[in-house]
C-alpha positions as CSV (number, residue, x, y, z in Angstrom):
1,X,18.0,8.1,-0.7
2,X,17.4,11.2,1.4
3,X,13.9,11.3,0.2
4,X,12.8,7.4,0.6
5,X,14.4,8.3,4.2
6,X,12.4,11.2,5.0
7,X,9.4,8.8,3.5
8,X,9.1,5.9,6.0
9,X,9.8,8.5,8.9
10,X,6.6,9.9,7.9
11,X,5.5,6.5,8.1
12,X,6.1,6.4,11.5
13,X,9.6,4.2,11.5
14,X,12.3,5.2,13.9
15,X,14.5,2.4,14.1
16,X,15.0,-1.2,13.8
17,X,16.1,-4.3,11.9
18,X,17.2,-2.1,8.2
19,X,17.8,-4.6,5.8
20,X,19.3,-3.7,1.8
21,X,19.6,-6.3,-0.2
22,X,21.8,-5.5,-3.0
23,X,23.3,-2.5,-1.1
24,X,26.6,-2.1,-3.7
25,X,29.3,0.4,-1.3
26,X,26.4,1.0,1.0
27,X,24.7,4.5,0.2
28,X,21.7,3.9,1.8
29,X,23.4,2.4,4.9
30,X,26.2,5.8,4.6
31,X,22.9,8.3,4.3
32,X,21.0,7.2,7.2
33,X,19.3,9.9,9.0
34,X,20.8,10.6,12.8
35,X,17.2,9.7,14.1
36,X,17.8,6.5,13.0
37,X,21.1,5.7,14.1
38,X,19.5,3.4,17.0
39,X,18.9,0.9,14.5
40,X,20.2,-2.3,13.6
41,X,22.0,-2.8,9.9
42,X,22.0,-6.0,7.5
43,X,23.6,-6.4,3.7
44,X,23.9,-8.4,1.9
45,X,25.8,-8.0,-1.7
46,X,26.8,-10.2,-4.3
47,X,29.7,-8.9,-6.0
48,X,32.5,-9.8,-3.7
49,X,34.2,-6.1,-4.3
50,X,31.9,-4.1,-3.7
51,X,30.9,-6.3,-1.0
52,X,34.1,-6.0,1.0
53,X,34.5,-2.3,0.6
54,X,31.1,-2.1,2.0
55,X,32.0,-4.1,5.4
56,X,35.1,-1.9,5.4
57,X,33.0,1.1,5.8
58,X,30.0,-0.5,8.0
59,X,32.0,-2.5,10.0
60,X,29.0,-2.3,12.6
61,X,26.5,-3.6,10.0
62,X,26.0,-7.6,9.3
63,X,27.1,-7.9,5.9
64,X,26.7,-10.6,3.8
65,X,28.5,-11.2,0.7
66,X,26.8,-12.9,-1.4
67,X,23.4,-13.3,-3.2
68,X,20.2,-12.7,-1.4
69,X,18.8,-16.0,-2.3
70,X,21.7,-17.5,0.1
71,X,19.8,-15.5,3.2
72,X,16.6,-16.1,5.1
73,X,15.8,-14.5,8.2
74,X,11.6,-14.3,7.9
75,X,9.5,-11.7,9.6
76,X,12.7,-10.5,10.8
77,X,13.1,-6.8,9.5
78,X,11.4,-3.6,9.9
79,X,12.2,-1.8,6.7
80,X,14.0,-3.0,3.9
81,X,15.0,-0.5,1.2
82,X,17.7,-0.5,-2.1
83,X,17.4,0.1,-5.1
84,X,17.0,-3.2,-6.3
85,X,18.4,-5.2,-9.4
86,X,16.5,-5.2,-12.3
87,X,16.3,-6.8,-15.6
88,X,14.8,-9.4,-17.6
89,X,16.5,-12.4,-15.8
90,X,15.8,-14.8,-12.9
91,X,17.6,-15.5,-9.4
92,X,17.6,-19.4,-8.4
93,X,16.1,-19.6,-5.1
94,X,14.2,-22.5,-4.7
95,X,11.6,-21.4,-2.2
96,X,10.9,-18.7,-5.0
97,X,12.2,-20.3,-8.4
98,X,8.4,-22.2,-8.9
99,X,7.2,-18.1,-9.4
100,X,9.2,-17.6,-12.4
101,X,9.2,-13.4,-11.5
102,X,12.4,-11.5,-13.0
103,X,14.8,-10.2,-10.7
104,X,13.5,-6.6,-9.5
105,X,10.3,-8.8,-8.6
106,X,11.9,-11.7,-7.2
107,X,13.8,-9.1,-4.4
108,X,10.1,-7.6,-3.8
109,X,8.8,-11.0,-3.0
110,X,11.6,-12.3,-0.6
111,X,12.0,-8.8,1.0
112,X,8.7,-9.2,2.5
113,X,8.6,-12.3,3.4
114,X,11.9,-11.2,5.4
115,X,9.6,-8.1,6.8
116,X,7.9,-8.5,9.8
117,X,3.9,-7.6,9.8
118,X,3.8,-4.4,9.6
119,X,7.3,-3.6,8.4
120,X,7.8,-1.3,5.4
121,X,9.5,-2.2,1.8
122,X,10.8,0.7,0.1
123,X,12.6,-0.1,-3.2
124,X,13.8,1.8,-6.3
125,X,13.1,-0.5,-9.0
126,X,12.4,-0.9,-13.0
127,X,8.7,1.0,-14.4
128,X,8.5,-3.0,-15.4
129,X,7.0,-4.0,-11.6
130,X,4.1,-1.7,-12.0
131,X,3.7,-1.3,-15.8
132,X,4.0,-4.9,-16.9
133,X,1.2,-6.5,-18.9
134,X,1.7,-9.6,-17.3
135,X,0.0,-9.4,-13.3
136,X,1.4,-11.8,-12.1
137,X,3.9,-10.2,-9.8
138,X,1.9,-7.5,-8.9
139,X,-0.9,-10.1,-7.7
140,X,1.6,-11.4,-5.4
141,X,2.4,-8.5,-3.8
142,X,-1.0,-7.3,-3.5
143,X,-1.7,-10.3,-1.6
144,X,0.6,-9.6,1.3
145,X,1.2,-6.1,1.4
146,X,-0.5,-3.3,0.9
147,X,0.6,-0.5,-1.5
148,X,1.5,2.6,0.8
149,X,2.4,4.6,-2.8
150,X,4.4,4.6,-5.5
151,X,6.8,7.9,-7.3
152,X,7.6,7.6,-10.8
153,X,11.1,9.3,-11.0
154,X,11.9,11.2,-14.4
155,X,14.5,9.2,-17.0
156,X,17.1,11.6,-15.9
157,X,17.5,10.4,-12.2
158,X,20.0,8.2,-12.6
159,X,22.1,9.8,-15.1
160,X,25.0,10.6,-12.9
161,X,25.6,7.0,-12.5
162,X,25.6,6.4,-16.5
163,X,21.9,4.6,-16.4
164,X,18.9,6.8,-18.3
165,X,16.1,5.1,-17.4
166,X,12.8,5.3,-16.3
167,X,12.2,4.1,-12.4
168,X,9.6,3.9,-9.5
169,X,9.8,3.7,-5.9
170,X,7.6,1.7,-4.0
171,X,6.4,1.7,-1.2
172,X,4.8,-1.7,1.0
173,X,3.6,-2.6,4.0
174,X,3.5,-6.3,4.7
175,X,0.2,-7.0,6.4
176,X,-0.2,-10.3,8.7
177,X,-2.9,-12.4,7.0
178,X,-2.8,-13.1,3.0
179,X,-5.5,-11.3,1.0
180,X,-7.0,-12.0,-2.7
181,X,-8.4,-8.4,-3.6
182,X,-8.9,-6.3,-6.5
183,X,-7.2,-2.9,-6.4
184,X,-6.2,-0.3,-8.9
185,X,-2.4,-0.9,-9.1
186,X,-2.8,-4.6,-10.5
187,X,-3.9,-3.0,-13.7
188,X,-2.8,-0.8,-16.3
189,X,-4.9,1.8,-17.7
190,X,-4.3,4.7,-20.2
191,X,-3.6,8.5,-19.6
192,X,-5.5,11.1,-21.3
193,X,-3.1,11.3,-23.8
194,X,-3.5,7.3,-24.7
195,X,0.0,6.6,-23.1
196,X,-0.6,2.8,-21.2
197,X,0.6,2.8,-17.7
198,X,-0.2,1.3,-14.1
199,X,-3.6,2.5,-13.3
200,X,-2.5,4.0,-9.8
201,X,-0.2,6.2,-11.8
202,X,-3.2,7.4,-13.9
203,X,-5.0,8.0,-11.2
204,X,-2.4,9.7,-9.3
205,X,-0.9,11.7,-11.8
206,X,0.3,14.1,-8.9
207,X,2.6,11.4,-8.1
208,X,4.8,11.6,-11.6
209,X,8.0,13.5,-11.2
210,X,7.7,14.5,-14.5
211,X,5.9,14.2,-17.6
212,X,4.6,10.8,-19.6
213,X,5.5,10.9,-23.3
214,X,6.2,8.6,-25.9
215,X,9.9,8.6,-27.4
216,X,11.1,6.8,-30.1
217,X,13.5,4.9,-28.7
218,X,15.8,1.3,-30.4
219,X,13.1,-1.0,-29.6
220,X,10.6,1.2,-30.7
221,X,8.6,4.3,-29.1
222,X,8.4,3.4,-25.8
223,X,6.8,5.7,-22.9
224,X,8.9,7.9,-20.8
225,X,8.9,10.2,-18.3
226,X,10.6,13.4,-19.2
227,X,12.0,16.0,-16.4
């Protein structure tokens, strides 16, 4: 959380509209730097626990609990980070259900429609959004914002909270006008060692905390990145 902090101050944010969309307790809203304590702080969580603890401890934050589909503010936020849901299941949403994206997907596309042009997206989310066969998602995306970077985090970053699995963040900036064009993180391409993965990643192997190698795995070997 630090680091995705220290990330879009680089970027030039200093405060505004912070928007998490499936915040859980709150982290990211309890480890915000002092610079950026002038800003403004939204939630929204579904689980109606972990939701009420979190308005407990951010009782200056506008927290809504339940699920992000039930909120629409548009152009409204200047950063919106998390770490997102992910998994092979939908949201119903109607302005989003004709898509058909999974869940980690589905928060990428509302979150920046909620951003205003210009605001940044910073999300934790599955390796799925970037090394999916399937486009699709990606495409969409591409077409509104453009892809500030992306860090593969080892399969170990997660482990204190029980989860071994391999993540990204990513980072977008939503422009103003829509915009069909190729670019290199649509695609997947392979590493020298014939391991299949978003092109940007192959091409910015700098940006891999870790190393790519394939593990056997219960569905099969299945790459990984290894600390």
């Amino acid at each position: 959380i630090r680091a995705i902090y220290d990330a879009v101050e680089k970027m030039g944010f200093q405060s505004g509209n912070i928007l998490e969309p499936s915040m859980g307790v709150g982290n990211f809203f309890g480890m915000l730097p002092d610079s950026m304590l002038g800003s403004r702080l939204y939630g929204v969580e579904l689980d109606s626990i972990t939701g009420r603890i979190a308005q407990k401890l951010y009782p200056q934050a506008d927290i809504t609990v339940a699920g992000f589909e039930t909120t629409d503010r548009r152009d409204f936020y200047d950063l919106a980070v998390g770490n997102v849901p992910f998994g092979n299941y939908k949201v119903n949403d109607k302005a989003y259900n004709k898509l058909g994206f999974s869940i980690h997907n589905y928060f990428f596309a509302k979150a920046i429609d909620q951003v205003r042009p210009g605001g940044i997206v910073a999300f934790v989310t599955s390796r799925y959004t970037m090394d999916s066969k399937d486009s699709t998602a990606r495409k969409h995306m591409a077409e509104r914002a453009d892809l500030l970077g992306a860090i593969r985090l080892p399969n170990n970053a997660f482990k204190g909270s029980g989860t071994k699995i391999m993540t990204d963040v990513i980072f977008l900036q939503k422009r103003d006008t829509l915009r069909q064009q190729d670019e290199p993180w649509l695609h997947l391409a392979e590493d020298a060692n014939g391991i299949t993965m978003n092109r940007y990643f192959v091409e910015h192997p700098d940006m891999i905390c870790g190393k790519m190698e394939i593990v056997s795995g219960p569905y099969g070997p299945t790459p990984t990145c290894q600390p």
